[in-house]
N, C-alpha and C positions, 0 to 999 in steps of 0.2 A: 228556319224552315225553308225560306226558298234556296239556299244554300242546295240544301238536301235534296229540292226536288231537280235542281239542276245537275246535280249529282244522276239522278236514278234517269233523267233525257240519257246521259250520255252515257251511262251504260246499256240503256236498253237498244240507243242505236248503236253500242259498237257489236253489241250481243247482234242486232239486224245484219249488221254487212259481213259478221263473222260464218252466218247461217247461208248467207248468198255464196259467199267464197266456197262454204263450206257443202253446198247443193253442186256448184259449179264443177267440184270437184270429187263430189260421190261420197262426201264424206258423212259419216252416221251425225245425225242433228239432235239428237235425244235427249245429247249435254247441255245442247246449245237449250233446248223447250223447259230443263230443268231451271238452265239457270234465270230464264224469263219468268218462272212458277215462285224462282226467290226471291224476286225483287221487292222491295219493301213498299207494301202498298201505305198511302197516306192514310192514318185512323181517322174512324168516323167519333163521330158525336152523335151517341141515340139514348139521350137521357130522359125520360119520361115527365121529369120536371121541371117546367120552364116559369120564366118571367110572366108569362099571359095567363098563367093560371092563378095570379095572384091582381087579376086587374077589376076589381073592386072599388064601387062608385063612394061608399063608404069608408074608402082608405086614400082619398085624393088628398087631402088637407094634410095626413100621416105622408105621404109622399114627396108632399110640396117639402115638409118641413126636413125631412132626409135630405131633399136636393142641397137646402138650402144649406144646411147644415155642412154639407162636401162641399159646396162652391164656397163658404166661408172660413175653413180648411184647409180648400187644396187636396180632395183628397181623390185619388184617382178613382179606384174601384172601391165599392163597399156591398157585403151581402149579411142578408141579416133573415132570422125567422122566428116567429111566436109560436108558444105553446098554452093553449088555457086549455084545462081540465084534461089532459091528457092527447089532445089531437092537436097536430101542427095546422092553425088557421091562417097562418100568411107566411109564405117565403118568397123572399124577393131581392133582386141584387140590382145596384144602381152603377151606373157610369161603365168604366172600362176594365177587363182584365186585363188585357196588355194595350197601351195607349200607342205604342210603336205601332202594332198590327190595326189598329182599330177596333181591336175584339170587345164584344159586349162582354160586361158579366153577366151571367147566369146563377141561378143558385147550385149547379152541376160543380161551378169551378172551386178547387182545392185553394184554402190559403193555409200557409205558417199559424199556429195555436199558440206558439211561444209559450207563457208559464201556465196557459192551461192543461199542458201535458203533463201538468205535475197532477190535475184533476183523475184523470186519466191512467197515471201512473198509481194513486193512489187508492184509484177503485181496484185496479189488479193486486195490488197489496190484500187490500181487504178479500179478494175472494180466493188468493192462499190459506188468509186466516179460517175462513170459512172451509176450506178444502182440508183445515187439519194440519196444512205442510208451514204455516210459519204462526209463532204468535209475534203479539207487539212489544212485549219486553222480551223479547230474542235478544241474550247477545250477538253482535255483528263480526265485530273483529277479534282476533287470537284465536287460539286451538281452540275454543269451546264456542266459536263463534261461528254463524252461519260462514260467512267467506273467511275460509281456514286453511285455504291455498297456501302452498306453499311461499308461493312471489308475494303475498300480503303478509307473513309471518314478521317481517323487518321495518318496526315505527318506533320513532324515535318517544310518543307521549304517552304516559302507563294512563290517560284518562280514554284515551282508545280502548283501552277495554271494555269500557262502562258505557259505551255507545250503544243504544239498543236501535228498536225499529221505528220504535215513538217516538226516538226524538231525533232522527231523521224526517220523518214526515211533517213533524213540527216545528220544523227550522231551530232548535237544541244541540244540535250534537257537541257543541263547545267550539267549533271551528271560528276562527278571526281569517275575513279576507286578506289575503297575500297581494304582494304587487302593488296595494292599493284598492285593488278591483279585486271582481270573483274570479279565482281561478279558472272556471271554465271560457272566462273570456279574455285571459293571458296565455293564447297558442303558442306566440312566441317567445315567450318568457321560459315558460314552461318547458317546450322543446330545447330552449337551448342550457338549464340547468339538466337537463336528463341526456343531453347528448345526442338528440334524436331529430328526424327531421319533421319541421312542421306543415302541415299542424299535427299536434298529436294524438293518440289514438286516446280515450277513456281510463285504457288500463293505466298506459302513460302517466297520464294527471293522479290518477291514486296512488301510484306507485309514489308521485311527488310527493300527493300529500300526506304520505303517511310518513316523509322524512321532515314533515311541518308539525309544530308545537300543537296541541289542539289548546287551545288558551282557557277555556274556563270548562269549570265538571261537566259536563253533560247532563242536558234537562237544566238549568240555572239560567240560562243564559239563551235570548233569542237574538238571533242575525240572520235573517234570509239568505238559504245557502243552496243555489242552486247544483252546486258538487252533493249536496245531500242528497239530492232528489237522484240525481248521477248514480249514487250508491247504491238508494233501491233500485234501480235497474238492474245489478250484478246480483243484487239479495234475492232477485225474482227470479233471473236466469236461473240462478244456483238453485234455488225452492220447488222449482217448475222443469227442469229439468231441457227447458226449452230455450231458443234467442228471446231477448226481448222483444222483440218486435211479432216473432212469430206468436207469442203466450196472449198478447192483448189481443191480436187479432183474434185469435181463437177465442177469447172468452167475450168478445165484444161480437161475434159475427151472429148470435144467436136475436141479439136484437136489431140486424137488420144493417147493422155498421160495415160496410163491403169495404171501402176505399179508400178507409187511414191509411194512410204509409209515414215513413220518415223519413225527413225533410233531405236536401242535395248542400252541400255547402255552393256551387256553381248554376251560373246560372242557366250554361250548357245542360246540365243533370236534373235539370225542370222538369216534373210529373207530367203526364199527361194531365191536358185541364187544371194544371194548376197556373195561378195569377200570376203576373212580374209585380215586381214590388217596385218601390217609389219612397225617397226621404222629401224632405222639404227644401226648400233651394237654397238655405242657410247653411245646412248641415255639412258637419265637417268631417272630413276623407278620414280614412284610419290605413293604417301598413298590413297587408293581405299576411293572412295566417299561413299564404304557402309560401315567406321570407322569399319574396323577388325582390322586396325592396321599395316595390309600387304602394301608392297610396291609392285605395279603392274607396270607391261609397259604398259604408258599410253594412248595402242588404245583400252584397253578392261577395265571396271571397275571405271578406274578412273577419267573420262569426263562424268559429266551429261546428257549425249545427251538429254535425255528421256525431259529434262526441256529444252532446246537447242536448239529445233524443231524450230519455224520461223527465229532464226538467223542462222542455222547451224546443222539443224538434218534431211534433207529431202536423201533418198536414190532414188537413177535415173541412168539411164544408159546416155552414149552422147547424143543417139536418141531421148531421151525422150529430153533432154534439150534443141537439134536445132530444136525441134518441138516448144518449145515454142518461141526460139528466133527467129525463120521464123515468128511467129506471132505475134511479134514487134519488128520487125528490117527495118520497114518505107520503105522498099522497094515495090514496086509492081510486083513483082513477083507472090506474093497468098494474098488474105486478110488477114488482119492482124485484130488481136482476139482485141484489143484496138484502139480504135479513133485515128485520127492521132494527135489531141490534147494531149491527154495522154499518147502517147509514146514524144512527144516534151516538156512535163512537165517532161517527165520520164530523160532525157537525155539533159536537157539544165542546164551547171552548175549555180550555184546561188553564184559563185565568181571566179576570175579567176583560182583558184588554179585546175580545172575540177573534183574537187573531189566531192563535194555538190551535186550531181545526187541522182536520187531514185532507191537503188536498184543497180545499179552498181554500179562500184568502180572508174570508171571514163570514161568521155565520150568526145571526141572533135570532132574536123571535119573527122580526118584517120580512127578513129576507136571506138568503146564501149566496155568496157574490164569487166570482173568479175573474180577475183579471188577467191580460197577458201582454207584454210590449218586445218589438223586437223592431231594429232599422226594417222599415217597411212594413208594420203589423203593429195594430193597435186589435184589441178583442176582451169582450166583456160578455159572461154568463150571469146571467140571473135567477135564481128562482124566489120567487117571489108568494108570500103566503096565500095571496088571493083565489091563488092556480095557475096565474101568468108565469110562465117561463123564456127569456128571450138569449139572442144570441148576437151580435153585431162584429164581425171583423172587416177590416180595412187593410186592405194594399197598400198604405201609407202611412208613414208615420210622422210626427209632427215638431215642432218645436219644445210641446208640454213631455212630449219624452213619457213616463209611464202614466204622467196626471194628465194623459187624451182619453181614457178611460170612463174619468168624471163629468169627462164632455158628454163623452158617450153613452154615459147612463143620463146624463140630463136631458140630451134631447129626446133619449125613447121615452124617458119617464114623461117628457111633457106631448110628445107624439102619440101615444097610447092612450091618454085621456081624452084625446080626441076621436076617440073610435066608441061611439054611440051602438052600433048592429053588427054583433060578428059575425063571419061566415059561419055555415056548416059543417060545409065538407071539409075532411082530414087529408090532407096533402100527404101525410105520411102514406096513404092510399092510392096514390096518384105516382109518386116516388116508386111504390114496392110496384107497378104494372109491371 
């Protein structure tokens, strides 16, 4: 940023003495006023809700124990907000967005969601199915299949056929990770079996894998597959007639959801208001997915995000998130954005293990849970039977790798008991000024 602004001194003064020369000389200055009317003004920040609106005498002790919680950690920035019975009664964000700058967080500032974009992805599923353009045993792939593209016509396993929409959402489709790892997080691998340069585009990696074995029938077999999640992205495209990005926006804006976007693989391509991320000082360097050869820390460079987007690249603040989970979390508190069909398909598992849900990561009678982990982002959704709904992501991530989650529901769980008198007021009100 100060880069930038040192940039915009020295045009505005060469623009100055070009105006002097150009007065000196009689010359028309009109260009010269145009080009001062373009200079890139620094963006404000005028977000209606802040830290101080959550500074509650009855939430000091829940305070102390967040601090303590980060300084035990190491964790840079952490924002987080509750929901009971429908109104968001505390948002509030601790420590730093970016610790270079000194910037505070705010509950304004955007983080990485990681695999709660599968959350996300699969409410837009659901409100195709609702709109009539997809069901869930849809086939997927070959001529009688949603994506019947031409460039998708050519896979090498005949159990691709029998892949439907269910069991993509439910981590089934038969696929065995490649490489070792999930394919969405072998760019280089990837790139260099396709011939292409890294990192590669989505299309890319399907194209791979549809020249990959799918290993067991589909529906049979679960292994968390975030190329699944990948898939419904192009299923939605193609259903909705729209980009991904633009389809969720749209069906998320009516609840108030302004400022998802998806995520930058650089960290030059940072959102406005969104956080820098932070590993732990153990962690170890990975080979940047655009093959220079350099070893990066793995929250900038070297994670495809850009390809990532439906399992794992959506950027959101708490708020935005317990907006959407107030509008399917089967309560009646407020209407809920999906049918009460559709959230009980969303949330009824399809074997004892409660994992087979759509969309979350697991659901029983206490509670509905979503995790998410990525180099620099830990994040954990709850809804919780009582009415409590919460939200916790962090700018850091840690040595527990996806088990910081369990941290993180430990300490709200035992934070939240300590809150004897809730507020009133609904912050989601304070938000929409």
């Amino acid at each position: 940023m100060k880069k930038n602004w040192l940039n915009v001194i020295w045009l505005a003064l060469a623009v100055w003495m070009m105006g002097c020369g150009a007065k000196s000389k009689g010359i028309a200055t009109e260009t010269l006023d145009s080009a001062i009317a373009q200079t890139p003004k620094k963006p404000t920040i005028d977000f209606p809700l802040r830290n101080h609106h959550a500074n509650y005498k009855d939430f000091v002790v829940f305070d102390t124990m967040m601090h303590r919680f980060m300084n035990y950690w190491s964790v840079r920035g952490l924002s987080l907000g509750v929901v009971k019975d429908g109104k968001l009664l505390y948002a509030k964000a601790y420590g730093e967005a970016d610790a270079e700058a000194h910037e505070k967080a705010e509950p304004y500032h955007l983080f990485r969601t990681a695999s709660v974009s599968k959350l996300i992805t699969a409410v837009a599923i659901m409100k195709l199915v609702e709109e009539k353009k997809l069901t869930l045993k849809q086939q997927v792939f070959g001529k009688e299949g949603i994506l019947n593209d031409t460039a998708y016509l050519h896979y090498k396993s005949p159990y691709l056929l029998k892949i439907n929409i269910a069991h993509l959402l439910t981590h089934t489709g038969g696929w065995r990770n490649v490489y070792r790892t999930d394919p969405m997080f072998a760019p280089l691998q990837v790139a260099k079996h396709m011939g292409v340069k890294s990192p590669p585009s989505f299309e890319t990696t399907l194209k791979f894998m549809l020249t990959q074995e799918v290993a067991f029938e589909p529906g049979t077999f679960y292994d968390y597959s975030n190329f699944g999640y990948c898939v419904l992205g192009k299923v939605i495209e193609k259903a909705s007639g729209m980009p991904y990005e633009q389809y969720v926006k749209k069906i998320l804006k009516p609840l108030g959801i302004h400022r998802i976007r998806l995520a930058k693989n650089r960290l030059k391509d940072r959102a406005f208001t969104e956080v820098k991320y932070y590993e732990h000082e153990t962690a170890e360097k990975k080979l940047s997915c655009y093959n220079t050869g350099d070893s990066v820390s793995r929250t900038y460079d070297a994670t495809n995000l850009e390809a990532l987007g439906p399992a794992g690249g959506w950027l959101a603040t708490p708020t935005d998130l317990l907006r959407l989970v107030v509008a399917i979390d089967g309560f009646d508190t407020k209407p809920d954005f999906l049918t009460p069909e559709s959230i009980k398909e969303m949330t009824t598992p399809r074997d004892s293990s409660a994992h087979r849900v759509l969309g979350w990561k697991t659901c029983n009678a206490q509670r509905w849970w979503r995790t998410g982990s990525l180099a620099g982002t830990g994040i954990v959704v709850k809804r919780r039977q009582d009415g409590i709904s919460y939200v916790v992501i962090t700018n850091t991530s840690t040595w527990r790798g996806p088990g910081f989650s369990y941290e993180i529901e430990g300490v709200m769980r035992r934070s939240l008991k300590t809150i004897k008198n809730w507020p009133t007021k609904d912050l989601f009100l304070v938000e929409d000024q």
